[in-house]
C-alpha positions, 0 to 999 in steps of 0.5 A, a space after each residue: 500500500 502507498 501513503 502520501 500527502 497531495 495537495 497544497 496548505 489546506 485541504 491536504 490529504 493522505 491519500 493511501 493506494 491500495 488493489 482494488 477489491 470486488 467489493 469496490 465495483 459499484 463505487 468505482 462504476 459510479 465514479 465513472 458513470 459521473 464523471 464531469 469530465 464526460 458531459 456534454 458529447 462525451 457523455 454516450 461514452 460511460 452512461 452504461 459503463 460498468 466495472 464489475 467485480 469480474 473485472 477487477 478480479 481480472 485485471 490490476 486495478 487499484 484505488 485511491 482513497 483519503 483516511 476515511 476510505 473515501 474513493 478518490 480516483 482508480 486506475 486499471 493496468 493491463 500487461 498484455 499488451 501493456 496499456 493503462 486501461 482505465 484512470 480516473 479521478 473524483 471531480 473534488 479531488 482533480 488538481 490535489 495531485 491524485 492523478 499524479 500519485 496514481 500514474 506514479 503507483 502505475 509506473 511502479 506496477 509497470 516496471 516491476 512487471 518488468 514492462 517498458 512502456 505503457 500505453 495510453 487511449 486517452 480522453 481528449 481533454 485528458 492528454 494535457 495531463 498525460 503529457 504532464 506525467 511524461 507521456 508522449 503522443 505516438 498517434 492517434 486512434 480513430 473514432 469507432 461509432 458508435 461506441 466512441 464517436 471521437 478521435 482519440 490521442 495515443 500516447 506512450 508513458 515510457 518505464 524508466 529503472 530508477 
């Protein structure tokens, strides 16, 4: 489990990381279904989505949480090929450095499963942060109707040895 501070004067938080549970599914599902950053024409993308308790006992998905358990985003790491399946953050706690310390515990998952780089479909108005933890655009992944009706970046965070 990874312990840290985020944010800045008031308000600070430890955030602690933990491997998500089965028992986790419902609240990460509502996590994503409401999701600001997927209003307006982004909304179709997550109005049905789910993460099941099959999901995450299938997949490397861990969460953050502050010391009352409250969810404050989750990422989902698949090794096959490598890619950062899922990532999000509570809308109440983007800018306090969760995102960060998320990618930071995926980069640390990453390179002790021995993996290079680690892939990112990224949601538009996403990349800017992705680009932020060092990640770099590599192409560009076309929209899919009707599942995903805009073109999407492609990035790659590089793994690098400590």
């Amino acid at each position: 489990m990874t312990s840290r501070r985020t944010g800045r004067g008031r308000g600070r938080e430890a955030v602690r990381i933990r491997r998500a549970t089965a028992r986790d599914a419902k609240r990460l599902t509502r996590l994503v279904r409401g999701s600001r950053a997927y209003e307006g024409p982004y909304a179709p993308m997550v109005a049905g989505y789910r993460v099941g308790p099959d999901y995450i006992e299938a997949h490397r998905v861990f969460l953050a949480a502050d010391d009352t358990d409250r969810l404050l985003g989750f990422y989902s790491l698949v090794l096959a090929p490598p890619e950062l399946d899922l990532m999000f953050v509570a809308d109440e706690a983007q800018g306090l450095g969760v995102g960060r310390a998320l990618v930071e515990h995926m980069t640390g998952e990453a390179r002790a499963a021995g993996v290079s780089g680690v892939r990112v479909v990224s949601h538009p108005p996403a990349e800017g942060f992705y680009r932020s933890v060092g990640a770099e655009r590599v192409g560009t992944v076309t929209a899919n109707p009707p599942a995903v009706m805009w073109d999407r970046p492609e990035l790659l965070i590089p793994i690098r040895d400590r």
